[in-house]
C-alpha positions in Angstrom: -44.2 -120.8 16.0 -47.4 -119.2 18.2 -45.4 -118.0 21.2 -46.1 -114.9 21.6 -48.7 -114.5 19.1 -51.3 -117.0 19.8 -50.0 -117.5 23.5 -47.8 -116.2 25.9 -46.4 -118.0 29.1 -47.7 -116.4 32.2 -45.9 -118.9 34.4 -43.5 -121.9 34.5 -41.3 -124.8 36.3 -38.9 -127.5 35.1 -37.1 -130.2 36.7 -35.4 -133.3 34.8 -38.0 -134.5 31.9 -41.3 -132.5 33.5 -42.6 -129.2 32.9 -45.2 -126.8 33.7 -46.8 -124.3 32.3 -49.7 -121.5 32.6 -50.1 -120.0 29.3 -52.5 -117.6 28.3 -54.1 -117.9 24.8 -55.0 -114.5 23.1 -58.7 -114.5 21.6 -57.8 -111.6 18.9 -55.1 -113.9 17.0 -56.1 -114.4 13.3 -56.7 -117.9 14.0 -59.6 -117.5 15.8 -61.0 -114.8 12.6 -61.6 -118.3 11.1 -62.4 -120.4 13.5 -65.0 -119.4 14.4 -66.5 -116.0 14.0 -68.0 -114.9 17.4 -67.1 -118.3 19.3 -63.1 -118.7 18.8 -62.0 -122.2 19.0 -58.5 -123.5 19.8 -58.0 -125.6 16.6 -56.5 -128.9 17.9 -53.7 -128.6 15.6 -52.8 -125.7 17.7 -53.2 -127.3 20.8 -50.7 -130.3 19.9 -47.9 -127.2 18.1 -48.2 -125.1 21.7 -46.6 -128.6 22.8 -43.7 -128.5 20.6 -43.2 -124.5 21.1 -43.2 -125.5 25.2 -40.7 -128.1 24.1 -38.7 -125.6 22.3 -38.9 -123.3 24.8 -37.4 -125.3 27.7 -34.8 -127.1 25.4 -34.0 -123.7 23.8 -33.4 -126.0 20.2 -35.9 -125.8 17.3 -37.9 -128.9 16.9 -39.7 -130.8 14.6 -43.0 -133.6 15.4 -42.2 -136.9 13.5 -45.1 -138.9 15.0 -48.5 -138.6 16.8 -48.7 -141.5 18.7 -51.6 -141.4 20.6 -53.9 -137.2 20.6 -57.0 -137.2 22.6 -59.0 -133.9 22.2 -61.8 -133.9 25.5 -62.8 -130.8 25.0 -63.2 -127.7 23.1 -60.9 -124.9 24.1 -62.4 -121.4 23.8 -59.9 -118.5 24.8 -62.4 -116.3 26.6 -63.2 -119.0 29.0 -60.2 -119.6 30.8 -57.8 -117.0 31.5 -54.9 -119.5 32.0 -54.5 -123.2 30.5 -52.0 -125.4 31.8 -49.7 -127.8 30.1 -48.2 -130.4 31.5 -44.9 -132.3 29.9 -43.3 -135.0 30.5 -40.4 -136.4 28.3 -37.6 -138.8 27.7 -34.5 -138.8 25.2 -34.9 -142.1 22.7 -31.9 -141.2 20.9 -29.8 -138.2 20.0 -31.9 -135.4 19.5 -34.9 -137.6 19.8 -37.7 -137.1 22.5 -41.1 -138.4 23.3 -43.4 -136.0 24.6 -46.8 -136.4 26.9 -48.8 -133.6 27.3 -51.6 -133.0 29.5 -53.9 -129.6 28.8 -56.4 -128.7 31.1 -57.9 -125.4 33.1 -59.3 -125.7 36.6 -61.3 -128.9 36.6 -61.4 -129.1 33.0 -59.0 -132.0 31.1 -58.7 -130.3 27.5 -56.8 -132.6 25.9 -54.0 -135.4 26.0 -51.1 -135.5 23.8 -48.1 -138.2 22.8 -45.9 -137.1 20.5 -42.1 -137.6 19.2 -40.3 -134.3 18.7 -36.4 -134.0 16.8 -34.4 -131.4 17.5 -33.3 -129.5 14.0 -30.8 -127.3 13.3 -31.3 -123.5 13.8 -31.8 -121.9 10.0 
């Protein structure tokens, strides 16, 4: 949904149920017209959708959230501060088609935000 418009992936590794990425979030999306003008926010919606587009990503199957189970935002992301933020997944399969997700978001020093959610894999449309 925002790769490639809000974000792009500037760097990445996988092994078995673990992933990491550096992506870098792009300040002139029209996200960040309303939110806010002159100090652009990451809207914490976005934060926890950059998960499932990771997801998606490495699983190369579209997916769909069915539960938050547990979002922690620490702290605000603004795009011009840091030129790459990391994410940080770990996952396991419940069922068929049926994953829970940890996600870790931070810059440098900085822990962003923590995320736990359950993804489904859907069928392409």
């Amino acid at each position: 949904m925002f790769k490639d418009t809000l974000f792009s992936i500037v760097s990445e590794s996988a092994e078995e149920r673990h992933g990491e990425f550096g992506i870098r979030l792009h300040p002139e999306h029209p996200v960040y017209s309303g939110h806010f003008p002159n100090d652009p926010i990451t809207p914490g919606v976005c934060l926890v959708q950059i998960v499932t587009d990771l997801f998606e990503h490495l699983s190369g199957k579209p997916c769909q959230m069915t539960e938050a189970k547990n979002i922690k935002f620490l702290h605000l992301v603004r795009p011009q501060e840091h030129d790459v933020i990391r994410y940080t997944l770990d996952w396991e399969m419940v069922e068929e088609d049926l994953f829970k997700v940890k996600a870790v978001v931070s810059a440098e020093d900085t822990l962003f935000a923590k995320i736990s959610i359950t993804l489904k894999s859907t069928p392409r449309r």
